[in-house]
C-alpha positions as CSV (number, residue, x, y, z in Angstrom):
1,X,26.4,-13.9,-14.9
2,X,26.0,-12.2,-18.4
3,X,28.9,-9.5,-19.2
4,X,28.2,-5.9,-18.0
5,X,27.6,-3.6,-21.4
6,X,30.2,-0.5,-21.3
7,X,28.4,2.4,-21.0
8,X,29.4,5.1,-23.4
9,X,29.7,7.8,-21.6
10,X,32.0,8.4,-18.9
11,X,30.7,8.7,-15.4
12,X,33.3,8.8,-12.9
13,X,37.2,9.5,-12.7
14,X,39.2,6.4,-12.0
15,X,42.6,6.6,-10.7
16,X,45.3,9.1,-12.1
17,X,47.7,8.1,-15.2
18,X,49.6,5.4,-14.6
19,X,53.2,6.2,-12.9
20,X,56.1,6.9,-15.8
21,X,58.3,4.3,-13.8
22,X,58.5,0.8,-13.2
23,X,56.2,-0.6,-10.4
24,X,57.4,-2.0,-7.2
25,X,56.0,-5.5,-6.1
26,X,54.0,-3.8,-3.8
27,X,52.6,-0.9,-6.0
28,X,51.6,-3.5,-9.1
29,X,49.8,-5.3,-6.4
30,X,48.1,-1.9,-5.9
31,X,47.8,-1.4,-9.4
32,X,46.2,-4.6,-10.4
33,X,43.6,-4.2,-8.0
34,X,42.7,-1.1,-9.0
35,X,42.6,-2.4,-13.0
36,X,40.7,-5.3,-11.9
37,X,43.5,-7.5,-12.5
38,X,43.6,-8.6,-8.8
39,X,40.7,-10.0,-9.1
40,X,41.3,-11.9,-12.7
41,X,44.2,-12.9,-10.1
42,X,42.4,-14.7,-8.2
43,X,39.2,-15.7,-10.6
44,X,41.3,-16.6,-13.7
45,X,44.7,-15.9,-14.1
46,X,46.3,-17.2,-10.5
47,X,43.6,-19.0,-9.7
48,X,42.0,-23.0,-10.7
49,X,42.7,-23.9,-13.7
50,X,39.5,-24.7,-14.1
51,X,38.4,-21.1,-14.8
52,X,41.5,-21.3,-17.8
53,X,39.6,-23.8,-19.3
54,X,36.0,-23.3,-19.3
55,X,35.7,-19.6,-20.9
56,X,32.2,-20.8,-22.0
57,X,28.5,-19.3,-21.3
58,X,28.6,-17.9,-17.5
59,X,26.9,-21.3,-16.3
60,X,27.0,-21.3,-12.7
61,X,30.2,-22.9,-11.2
62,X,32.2,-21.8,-14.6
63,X,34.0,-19.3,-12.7
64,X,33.6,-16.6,-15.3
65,X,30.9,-13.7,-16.6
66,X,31.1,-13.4,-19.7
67,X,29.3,-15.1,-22.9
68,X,30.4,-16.2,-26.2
69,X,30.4,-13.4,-28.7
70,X,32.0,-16.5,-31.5
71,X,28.2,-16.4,-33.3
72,X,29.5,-13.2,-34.9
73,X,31.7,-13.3,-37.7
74,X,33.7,-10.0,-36.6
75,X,34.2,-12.0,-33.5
76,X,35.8,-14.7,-35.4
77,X,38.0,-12.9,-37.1
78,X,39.4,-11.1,-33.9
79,X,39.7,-14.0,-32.3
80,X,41.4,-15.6,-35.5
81,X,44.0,-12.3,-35.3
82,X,44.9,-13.1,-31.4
83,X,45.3,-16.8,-32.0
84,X,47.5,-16.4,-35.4
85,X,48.9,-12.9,-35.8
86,X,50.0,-11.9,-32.1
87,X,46.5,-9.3,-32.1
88,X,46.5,-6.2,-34.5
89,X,47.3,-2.7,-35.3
90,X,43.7,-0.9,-36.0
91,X,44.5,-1.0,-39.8
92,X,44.9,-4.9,-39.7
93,X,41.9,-5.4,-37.9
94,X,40.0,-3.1,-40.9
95,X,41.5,-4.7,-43.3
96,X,40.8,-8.4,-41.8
97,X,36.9,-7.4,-40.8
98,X,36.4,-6.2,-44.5
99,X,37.4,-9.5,-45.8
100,X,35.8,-12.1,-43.2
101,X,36.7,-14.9,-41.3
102,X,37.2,-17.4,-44.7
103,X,39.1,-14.7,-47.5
104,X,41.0,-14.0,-44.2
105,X,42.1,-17.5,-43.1
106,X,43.0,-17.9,-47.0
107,X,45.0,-15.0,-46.9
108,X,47.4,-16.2,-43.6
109,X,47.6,-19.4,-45.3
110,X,48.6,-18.7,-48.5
111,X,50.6,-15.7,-48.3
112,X,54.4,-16.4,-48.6
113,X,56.6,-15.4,-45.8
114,X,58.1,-11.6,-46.0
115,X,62.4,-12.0,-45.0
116,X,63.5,-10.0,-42.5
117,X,66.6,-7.7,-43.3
118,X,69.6,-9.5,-42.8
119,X,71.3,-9.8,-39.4
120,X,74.9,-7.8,-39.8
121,X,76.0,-9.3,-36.3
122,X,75.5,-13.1,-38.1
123,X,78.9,-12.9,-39.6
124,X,80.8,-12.0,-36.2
125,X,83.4,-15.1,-36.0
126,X,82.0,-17.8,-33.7
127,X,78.3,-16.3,-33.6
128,X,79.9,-14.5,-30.4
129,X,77.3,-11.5,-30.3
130,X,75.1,-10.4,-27.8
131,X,71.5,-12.5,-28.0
132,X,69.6,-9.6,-27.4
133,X,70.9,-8.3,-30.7
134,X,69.1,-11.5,-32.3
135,X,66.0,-10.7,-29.8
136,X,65.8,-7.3,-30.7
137,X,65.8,-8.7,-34.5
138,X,63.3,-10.8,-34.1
139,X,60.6,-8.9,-32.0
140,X,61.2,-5.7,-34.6
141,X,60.8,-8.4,-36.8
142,X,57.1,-9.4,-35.1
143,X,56.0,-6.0,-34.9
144,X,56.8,-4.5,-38.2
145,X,55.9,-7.7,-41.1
146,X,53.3,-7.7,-43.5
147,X,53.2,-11.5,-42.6
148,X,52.9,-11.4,-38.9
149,X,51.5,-14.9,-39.0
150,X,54.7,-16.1,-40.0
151,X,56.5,-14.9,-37.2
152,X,53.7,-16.8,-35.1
153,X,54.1,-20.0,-37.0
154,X,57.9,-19.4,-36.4
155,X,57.7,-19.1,-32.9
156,X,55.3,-22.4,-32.7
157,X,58.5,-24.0,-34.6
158,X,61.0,-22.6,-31.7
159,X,59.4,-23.7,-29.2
160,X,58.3,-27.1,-30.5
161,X,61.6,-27.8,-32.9
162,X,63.6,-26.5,-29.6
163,X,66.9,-25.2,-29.2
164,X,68.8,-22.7,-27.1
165,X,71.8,-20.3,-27.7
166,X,73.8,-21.6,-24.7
167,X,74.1,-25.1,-25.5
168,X,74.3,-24.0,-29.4
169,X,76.9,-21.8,-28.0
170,X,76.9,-19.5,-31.8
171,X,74.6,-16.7,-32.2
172,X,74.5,-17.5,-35.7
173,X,73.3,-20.6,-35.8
174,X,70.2,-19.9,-33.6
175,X,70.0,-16.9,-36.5
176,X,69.8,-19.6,-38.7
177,X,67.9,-21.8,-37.3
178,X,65.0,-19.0,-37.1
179,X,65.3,-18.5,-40.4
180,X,64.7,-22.2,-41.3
181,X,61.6,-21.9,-39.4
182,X,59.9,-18.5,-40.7
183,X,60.8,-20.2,-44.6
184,X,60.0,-23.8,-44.3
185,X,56.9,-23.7,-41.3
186,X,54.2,-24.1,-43.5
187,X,55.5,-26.4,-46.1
188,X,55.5,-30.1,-45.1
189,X,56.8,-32.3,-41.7
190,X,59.0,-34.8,-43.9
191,X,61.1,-31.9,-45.0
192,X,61.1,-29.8,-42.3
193,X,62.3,-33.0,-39.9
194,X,65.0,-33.5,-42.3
195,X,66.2,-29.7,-41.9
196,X,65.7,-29.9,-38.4
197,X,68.3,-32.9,-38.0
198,X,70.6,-31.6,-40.3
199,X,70.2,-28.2,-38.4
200,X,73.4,-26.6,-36.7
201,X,72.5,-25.5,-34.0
202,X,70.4,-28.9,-33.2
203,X,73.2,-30.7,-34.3
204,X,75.1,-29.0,-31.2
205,X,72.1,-28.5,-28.9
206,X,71.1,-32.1,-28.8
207,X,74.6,-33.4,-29.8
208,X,74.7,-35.5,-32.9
209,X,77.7,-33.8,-34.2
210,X,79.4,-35.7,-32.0
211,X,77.5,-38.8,-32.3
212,X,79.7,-41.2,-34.6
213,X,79.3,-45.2,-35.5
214,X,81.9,-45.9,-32.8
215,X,80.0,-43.9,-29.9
216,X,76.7,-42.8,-31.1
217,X,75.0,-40.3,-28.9
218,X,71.3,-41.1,-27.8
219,X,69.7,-38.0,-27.4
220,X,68.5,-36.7,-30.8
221,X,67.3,-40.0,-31.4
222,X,64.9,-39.8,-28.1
223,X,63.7,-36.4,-28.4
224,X,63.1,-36.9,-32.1
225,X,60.5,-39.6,-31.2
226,X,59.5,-38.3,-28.3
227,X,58.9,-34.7,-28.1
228,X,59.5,-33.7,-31.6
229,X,57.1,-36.7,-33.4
230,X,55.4,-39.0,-31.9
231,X,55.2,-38.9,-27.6
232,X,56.6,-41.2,-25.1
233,X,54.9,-45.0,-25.5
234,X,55.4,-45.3,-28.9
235,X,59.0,-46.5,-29.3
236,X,61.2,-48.6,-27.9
237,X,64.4,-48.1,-25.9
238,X,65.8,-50.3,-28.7
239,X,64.1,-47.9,-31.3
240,X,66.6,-45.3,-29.8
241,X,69.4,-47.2,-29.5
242,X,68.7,-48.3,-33.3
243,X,68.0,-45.0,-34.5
244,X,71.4,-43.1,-33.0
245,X,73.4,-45.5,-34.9
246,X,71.5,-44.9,-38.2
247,X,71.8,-40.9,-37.6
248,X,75.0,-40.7,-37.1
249,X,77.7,-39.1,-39.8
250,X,76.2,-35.4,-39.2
251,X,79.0,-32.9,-38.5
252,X,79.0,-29.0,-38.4
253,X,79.3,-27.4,-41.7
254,X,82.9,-26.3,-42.7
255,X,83.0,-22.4,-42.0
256,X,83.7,-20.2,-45.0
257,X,87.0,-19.1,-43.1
258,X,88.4,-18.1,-39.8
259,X,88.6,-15.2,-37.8
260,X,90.4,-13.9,-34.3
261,X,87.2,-13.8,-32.3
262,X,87.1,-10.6,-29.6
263,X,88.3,-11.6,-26.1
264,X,88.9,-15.3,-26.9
265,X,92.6,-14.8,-28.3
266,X,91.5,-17.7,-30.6
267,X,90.3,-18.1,-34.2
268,X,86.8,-18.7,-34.6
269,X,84.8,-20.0,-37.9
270,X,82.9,-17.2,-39.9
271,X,80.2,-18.2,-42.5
272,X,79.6,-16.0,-44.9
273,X,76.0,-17.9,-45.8
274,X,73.6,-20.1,-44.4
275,X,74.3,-23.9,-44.4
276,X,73.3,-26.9,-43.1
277,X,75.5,-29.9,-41.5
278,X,77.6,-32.1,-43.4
279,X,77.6,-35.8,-43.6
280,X,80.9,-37.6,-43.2
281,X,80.5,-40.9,-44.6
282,X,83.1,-41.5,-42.4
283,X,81.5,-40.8,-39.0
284,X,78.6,-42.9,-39.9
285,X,77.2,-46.1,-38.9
286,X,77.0,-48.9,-42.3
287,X,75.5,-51.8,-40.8
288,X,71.9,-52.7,-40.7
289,X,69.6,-51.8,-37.8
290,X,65.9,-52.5,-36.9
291,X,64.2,-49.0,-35.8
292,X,60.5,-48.9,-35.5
293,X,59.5,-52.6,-36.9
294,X,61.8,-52.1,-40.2
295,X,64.9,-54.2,-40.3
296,X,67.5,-53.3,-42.9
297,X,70.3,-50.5,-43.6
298,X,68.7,-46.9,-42.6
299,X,70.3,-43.4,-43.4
300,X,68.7,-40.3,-42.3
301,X,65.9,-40.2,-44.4
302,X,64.9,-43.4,-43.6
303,X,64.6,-42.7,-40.0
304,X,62.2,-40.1,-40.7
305,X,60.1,-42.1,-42.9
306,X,60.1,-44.6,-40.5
307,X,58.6,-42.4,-37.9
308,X,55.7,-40.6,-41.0
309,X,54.9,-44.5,-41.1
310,X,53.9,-44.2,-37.7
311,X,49.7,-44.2,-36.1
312,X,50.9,-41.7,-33.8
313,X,52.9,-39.1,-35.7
314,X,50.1,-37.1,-36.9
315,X,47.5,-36.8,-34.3
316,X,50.7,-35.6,-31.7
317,X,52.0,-33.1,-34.4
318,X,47.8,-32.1,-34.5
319,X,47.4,-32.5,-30.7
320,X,50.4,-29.7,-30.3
321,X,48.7,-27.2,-33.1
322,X,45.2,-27.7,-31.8
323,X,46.5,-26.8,-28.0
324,X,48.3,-23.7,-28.9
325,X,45.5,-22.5,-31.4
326,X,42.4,-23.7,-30.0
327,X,42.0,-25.6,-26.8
328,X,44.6,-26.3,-24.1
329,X,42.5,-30.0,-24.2
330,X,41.2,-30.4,-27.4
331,X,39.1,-33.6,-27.8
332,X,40.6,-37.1,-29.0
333,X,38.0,-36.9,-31.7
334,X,39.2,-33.5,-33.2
335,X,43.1,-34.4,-32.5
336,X,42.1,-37.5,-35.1
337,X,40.3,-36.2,-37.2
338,X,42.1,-33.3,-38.0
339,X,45.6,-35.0,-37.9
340,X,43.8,-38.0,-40.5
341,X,43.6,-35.2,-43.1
342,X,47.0,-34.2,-41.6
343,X,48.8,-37.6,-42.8
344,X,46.0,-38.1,-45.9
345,X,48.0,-34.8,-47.0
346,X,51.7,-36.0,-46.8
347,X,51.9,-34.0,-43.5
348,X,51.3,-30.5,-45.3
349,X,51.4,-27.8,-43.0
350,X,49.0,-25.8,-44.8
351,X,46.5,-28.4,-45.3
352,X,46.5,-29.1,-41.3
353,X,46.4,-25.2,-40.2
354,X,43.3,-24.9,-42.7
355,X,41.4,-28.0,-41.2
356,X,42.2,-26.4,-37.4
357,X,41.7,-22.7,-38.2
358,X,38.2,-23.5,-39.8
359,X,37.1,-26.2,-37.7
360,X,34.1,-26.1,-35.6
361,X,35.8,-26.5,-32.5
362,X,37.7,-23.3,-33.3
363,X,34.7,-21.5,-33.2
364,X,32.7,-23.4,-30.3
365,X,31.5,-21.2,-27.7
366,X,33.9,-23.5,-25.4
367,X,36.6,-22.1,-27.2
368,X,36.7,-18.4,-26.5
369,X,39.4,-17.2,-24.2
370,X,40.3,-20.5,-23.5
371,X,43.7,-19.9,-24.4
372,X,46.3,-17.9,-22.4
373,X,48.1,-15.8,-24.5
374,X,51.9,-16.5,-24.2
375,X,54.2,-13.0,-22.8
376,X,55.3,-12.5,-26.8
377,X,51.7,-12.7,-27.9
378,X,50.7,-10.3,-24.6
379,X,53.7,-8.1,-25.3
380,X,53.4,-7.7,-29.0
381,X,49.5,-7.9,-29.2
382,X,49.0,-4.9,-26.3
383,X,52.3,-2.8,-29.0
384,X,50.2,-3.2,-31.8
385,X,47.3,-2.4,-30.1
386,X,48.8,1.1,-29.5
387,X,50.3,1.2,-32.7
388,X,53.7,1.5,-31.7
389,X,56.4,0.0,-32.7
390,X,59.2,1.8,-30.6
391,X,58.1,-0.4,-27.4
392,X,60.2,-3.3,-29.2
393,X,63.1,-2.6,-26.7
394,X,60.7,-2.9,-24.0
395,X,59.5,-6.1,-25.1
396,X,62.7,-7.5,-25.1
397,X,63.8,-6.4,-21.9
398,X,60.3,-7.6,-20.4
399,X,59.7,-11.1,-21.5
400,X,62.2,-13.4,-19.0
401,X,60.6,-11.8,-15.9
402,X,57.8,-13.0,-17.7
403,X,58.8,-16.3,-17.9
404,X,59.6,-16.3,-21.7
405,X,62.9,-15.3,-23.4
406,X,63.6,-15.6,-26.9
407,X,65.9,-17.9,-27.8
408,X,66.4,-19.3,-24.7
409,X,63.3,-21.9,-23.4
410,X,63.8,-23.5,-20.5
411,X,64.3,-27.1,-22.0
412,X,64.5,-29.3,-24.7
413,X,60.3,-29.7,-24.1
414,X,60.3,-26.2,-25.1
415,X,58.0,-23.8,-23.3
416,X,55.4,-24.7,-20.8
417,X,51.8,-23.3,-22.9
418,X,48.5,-21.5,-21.3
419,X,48.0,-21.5,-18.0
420,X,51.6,-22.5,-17.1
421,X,52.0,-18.8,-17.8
422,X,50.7,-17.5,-15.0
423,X,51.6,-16.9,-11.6
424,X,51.2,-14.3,-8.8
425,X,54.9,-12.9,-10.1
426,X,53.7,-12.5,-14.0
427,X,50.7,-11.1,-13.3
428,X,52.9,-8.8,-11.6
429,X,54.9,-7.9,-14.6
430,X,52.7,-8.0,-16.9
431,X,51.3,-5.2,-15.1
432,X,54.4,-3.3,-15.1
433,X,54.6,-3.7,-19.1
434,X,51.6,-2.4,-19.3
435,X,52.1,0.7,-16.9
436,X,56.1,0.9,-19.1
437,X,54.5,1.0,-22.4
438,X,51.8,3.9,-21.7
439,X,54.7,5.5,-20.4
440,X,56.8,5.4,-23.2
441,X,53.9,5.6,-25.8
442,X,53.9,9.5,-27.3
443,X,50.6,9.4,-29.0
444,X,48.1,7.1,-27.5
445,X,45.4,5.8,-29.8
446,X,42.1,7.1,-29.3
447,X,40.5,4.2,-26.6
448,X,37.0,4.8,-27.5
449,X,37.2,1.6,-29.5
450,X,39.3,-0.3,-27.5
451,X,37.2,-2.9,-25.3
452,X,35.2,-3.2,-28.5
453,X,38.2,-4.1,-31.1
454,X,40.5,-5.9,-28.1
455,X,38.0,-7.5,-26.0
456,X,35.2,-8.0,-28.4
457,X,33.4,-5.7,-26.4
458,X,32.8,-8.5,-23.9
459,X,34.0,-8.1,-20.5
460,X,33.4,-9.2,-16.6
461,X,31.7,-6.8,-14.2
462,X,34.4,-5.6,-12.9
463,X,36.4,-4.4,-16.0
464,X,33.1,-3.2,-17.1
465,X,33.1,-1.0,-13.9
466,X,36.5,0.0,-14.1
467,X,36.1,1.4,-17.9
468,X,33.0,3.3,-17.2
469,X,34.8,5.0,-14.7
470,X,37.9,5.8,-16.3
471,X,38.7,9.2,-16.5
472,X,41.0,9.8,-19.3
473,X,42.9,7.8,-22.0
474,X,45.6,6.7,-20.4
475,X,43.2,5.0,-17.6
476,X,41.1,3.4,-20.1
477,X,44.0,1.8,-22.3
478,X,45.7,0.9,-18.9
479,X,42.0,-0.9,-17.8
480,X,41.7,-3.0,-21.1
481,X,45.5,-4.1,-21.3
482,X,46.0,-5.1,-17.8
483,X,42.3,-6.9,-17.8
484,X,41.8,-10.4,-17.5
485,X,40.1,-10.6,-20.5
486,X,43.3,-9.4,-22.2
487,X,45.5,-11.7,-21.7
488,X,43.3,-15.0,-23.1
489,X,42.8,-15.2,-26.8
């Protein structure tokens, strides 16, 4: 069925303000029913996945009732902001409307990354601070840049380029590492595999500082190829066994000094700046190997040349940007052609983003809502949306009931993406972030505009119901964050 229009006046009273405490199970079950998201539940968020991925035109069978609004340029853009830029403050979304879809897309792209302020706790000996320190860092970070879609290409890079601070057991290095990312993830693959290898806290997590030529460790060899290049069935067990020996020589870098380390009764290296790992000629492996079809002596940089050589590096590195910013199955035929100028390009980041970002897939009606927006992009998207920047400590503390925590991904596959998000318990507490940020908010934006500037004004029956009812502000930015609608992009 077509989307219900939101009346402007309203008509009823809905429920009270929502409760200035964390729900129970049982009273966000309550509460979701009563915001419609019970039934997005059941219809789309803990329901088929079907209904995930066919946010088209209500055809009958779709499992959703709502249309395309993508012919619309301002609809673009929004949809651009939620997909790149974790949503929007209202300013932002001004700003972005007034210049359109294409200045806009040019301005994401080709605006250099702002630095965060430096992280005092980075110097602690051993990287032994607290990770929510680094959290809290990072999400003020997300919610207060002029360049917020370098913080979402940064996050892409975390999750796909993964680590995690208890096997890199130093605080500092995951600091580092998120530094790397937010710097170098728009500039090319061939560089940014070389940083990645030579990375400290990959050289920990996946163990190559302890791979040498005597006893050279397999598994940054496999997950290079497999989940960070080019996906399983295109290399060899051999190719792994050939290309541990050529990588190894990589060792920690040599800390700037030493320092007793708090509780440990031990001295723990301190780094007064960033580095990368050292190579110990040493260490390393000086015979020939054969890795990927080339037979011959191979050093790090050859390795990765190797695997750029390769049919199947650039449609997998397009196939992973193309799932997380435009369909969770794009087509074979977009993968390809988009990851063809991908490798035509030298594997420039900037030249891929600009063929997905403008694509006509990106704008297909097929493509509207049907991505699921990841609890960082929920969390951060519903604090701009209030235009508060305070709920940072609530974002923190919200996102691993969630099933996302900074830092810390469940695997060396990274996250799980879209509908993997969802389940009965999420919906849950994505409720109760919603209900713990309107409690905490002082000032609530007017919601007058709300549906309109966060759901493109295009919403099922039932939200539509619930908003015409809603009695008072609270209750109307409750109903729109809590929606189904709000948590695709």
């Amino acid at each position: 069925m077509a989307f219900a229009p939101i009346p402007a006046e309203i008509e009823a009273p809905l429920n009270p303000e929502p409760p200035k405490r964390r729900l129970t199970r049982r009273q966000a079950l309550a509460a979701a029913v009563a915001t419609g998201v019970g039934v997005g539940a059941v219809r789309l968020l803990g329901g088929t996945l079907q209904n995930l991925n066919h946010t088209t035109t209500a055809a009958a069978g779709s499992g959703t009732d709502w249309v395309s609004p993508l012919g619309s340029e301002s609809a673009r853009v929004m949809q651009l902001l939620r997909r790149t830029t974790f949503g929007y403050t209202p300013a932002q979304l001004d700003a972005a409307l007034s210049a359109g879809f294409s200045r806009t897309v040019d301005r994401l792209l080709e605006t250099p990354p702002a630095e965060p302020p430096a992280l005092g706790a980075a110097s602690t000996p051993g990287g032994r601070f607290a990770v929510a320190q680094l959290q809290q860092w990072w999400v003020d970070q997300m919610l207060s840049t002029p360049t917020p879609f370098a913080e979402r290409m940064t996050l892409f890079w975390h999750g796909h380029f993964t680590s995690d601070y208890r096997k890199a057991a130093d605080n500092t290095f995951m600091y580092w590492q998120n530094l790397t990312w937010r710097r170098m993830g728009m500039t090319d693959l061939r560089s940014m595999l070389m940083k990645v290898t030579t990375d400290p806290a990959m050289l920990r997590y996946l163990d190559l500082a302890t791979s040498v030529a005597s006893s050279p460790n397999e598994n940054y060899s496999r997950e290079l190829m497999e989940l960070f290049t080019m996906g399983t069935g295109n290399y060899t067990e051999e190719d792994v066994r050939q290309g541990a020996l050529a990588l190894t020589g990589w060792q920690l870098p040599r800390p700037d000094s030493t320092a007793p380390a708090a509780g440990t009764g031990r001295n723990l290296p301190v780094y007064t700046s960033q580095k990368q790992g050292s190579f110990n000629p040493r260490r390393a492996y000086k015979g020939t190997v054969t890795f990927l079809g080339h037979a011959g002596s191979l050093d790090t940089q050859g390795v990765v040349d190797r695997i750029l050589a390769q049919p199947a590096t650039a449609p997998f590195i397009a196939g992973k940007v193309a799932e997380h910013f435009v369909s969770s199955q794009p087509s074979a035929s977009f993968v390809n052609r988009v990851g063809d100028a991908f490798r035509r390009s030298n594997y420039d980041m900037k030249t891929l983003m600009r063929s997905v970002l403008t694509s006509p897939e990106f704008a297909a009606s097929s493509s509207y809502r049907s991505l699921v927006k990841s609890p960082a992009e929920f969390m951060i998207h519903t604090a701009r949306a209030l235009d508060d920047s305070r709920l940072s400590k609530l974002v923190v503390a919200s996102g691993s009931a969630m099933g996302q925590t900074l830092f810390d991904p469940p695997d060396v596959g990274g996250w799980p993406n879209n509908e993997s998000w969802i389940s009965s318990d999420t919906v849950i507490e994505r409720v109760n972030f919603v209900t713990a940020a309107l409690a905490q908010a002082k000032m609530l934006p007017s919601s007058s505009e709300a549906p309109k500037h966060h759901l493109d004004g295009v919403v099922g029956k039932q939200t539509a119901s619930l908003l015409n009812q809603a009695a008072d502000e609270r209750s109307r930015w409750f109903i729109t964050l809590a929606s189904p609608e709000f948590q695709l992009k």
